[in-house]
N, C-alpha and C positions, 0 to 999 in steps of 0.2 A: 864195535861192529861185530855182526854173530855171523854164524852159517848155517842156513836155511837148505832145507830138502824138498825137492819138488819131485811127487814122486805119483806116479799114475800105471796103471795096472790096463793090460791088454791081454787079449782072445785070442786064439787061433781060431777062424771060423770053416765050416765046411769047407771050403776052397782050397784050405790051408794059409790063409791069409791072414795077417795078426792086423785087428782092430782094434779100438779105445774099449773097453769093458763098459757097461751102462751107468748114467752118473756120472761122469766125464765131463760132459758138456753142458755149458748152461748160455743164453744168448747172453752177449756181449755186453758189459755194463753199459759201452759210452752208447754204442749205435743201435742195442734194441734184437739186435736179431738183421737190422736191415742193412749190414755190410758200407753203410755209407756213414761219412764222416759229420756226424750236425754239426758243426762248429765251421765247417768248412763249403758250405753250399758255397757256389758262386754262377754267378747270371752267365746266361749262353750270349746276352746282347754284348755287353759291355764288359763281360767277366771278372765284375767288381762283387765284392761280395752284399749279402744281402741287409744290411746296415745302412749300405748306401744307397739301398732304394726308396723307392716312395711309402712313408711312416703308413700302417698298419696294412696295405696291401700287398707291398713287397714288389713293384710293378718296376720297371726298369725306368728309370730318369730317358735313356734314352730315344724308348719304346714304347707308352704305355698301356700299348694294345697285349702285350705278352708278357707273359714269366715265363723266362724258359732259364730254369734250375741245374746247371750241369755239377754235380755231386761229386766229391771227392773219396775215393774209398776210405772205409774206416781202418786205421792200422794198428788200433788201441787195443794189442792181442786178441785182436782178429781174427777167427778162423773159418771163414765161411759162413759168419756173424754169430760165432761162438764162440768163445774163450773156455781153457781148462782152469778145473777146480779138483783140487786135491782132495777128492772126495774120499777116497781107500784110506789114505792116512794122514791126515789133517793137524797130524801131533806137532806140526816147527817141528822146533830145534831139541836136538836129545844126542850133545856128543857120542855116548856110551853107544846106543841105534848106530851112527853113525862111522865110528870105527870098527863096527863089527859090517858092516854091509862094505866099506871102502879105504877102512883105514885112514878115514879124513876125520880131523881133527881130534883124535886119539888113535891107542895101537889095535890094528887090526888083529882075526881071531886068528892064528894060525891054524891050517887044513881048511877054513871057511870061508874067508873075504879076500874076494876077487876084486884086486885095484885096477881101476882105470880099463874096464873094457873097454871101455867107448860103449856107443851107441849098437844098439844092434843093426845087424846089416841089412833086417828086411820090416821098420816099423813103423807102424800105422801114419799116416800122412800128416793127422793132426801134431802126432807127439816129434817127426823128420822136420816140421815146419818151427813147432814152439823150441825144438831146442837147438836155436841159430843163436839164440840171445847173447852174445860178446861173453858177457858178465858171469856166466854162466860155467863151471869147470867139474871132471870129474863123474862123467857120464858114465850110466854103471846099468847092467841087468841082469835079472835073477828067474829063472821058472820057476813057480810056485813046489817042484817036485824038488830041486836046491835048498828053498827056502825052507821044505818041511823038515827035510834030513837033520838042521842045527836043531839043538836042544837047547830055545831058547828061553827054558824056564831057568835055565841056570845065570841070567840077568836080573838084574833089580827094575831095573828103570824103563822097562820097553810092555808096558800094558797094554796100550795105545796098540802098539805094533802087532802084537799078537791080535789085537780085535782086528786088526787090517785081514794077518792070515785067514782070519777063519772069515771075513767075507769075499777073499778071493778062494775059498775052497770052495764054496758056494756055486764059484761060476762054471765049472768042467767038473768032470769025473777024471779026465786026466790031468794031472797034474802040468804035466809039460805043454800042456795045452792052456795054460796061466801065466804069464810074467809080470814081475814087475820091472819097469822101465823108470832108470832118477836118474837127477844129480843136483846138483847145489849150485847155492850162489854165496857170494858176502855183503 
């Protein structure tokens, strides 16, 4: 079993409010975009589900003047019928990345890697929601103005990473006005 990096990149926007950066979000595999659970319809009549109704119209056994469809929300990372995609940095698993940003699962940089912030205190709804997950340890964040200062050429194995920097540099002119926001799982 490995440990994986989940690692998504946010704004500060005119308000001063940190949001998900664009590319984030994509509609939700299971339910489409529509927040409702297909798997889980069930009748308002009888509140059986729809299997046990009448073969190709779906009509209620008990009613079969009406369908009346009461919907289960979808809760298959979910977010408003969107789920996050690790779109900034897509690279898995890269101990060496990973010791240097948290000191997980090899030795952290010293002067550079900040273990175990935790979450930040003020972050975007989507990324407060997705990382509830149990399974999940070692919540960490970084402004892209942090991020710049390491002289990450002097690694082998973080290519990948460095392409992440340079399209979160893309997104502000201020630095500190970029973060990234991770943590792992096993």
């Amino acid at each position: 079993m490995g440990c994986d990096i989940h690692f998504y990149v946010e704004i500060k926007n005119a308000q001063g409010v940190w949001a998900l950066a664009p590319g984030q979000l994509v509609p939700c595999e299971r339910c489409g975009g529509t927040q409702l659970d297909p798997e889980h319809k069930h009748c308002g009549n009888c509140k059986k589900g729809l299997s046990e109704h009448e073969p190709a119209t779906g009509k209620c056994w008990f009613d079969f003047t009406k369908l009346n469809l009461v919907p289960d929300p979808c809760n298959y990372e979910c977010l408003g019928g969107n789920q996050l995609t690790d779109s900034y940095y897509p690279g898995g698993r890269n101990y060496e990345l990973f010791g240097i940003l948290s000191g997980v699962r090899t030795d952290a940089v010293p002067g550079f890697t900040q273990e175990n912030r935790g979450m930040p205190a003020d972050p975007s709804p989507e990324l407060a929601k997705a990382s509830l997950e149990p399974d999940w340890h070692s919540h960490t964040w970084y402004t892209l103005d942090e991020l710049s200062a390491h002289d990450w050429d002097q690694h082998e194995y973080i290519s990948e990473f460095q392409a992440a920097l340079e399209k979160m540099r893309k997104l502000a002119e201020q630095y500190e006005d970029v973060r990234a926001v991770f943590w792992y799982d096993n």
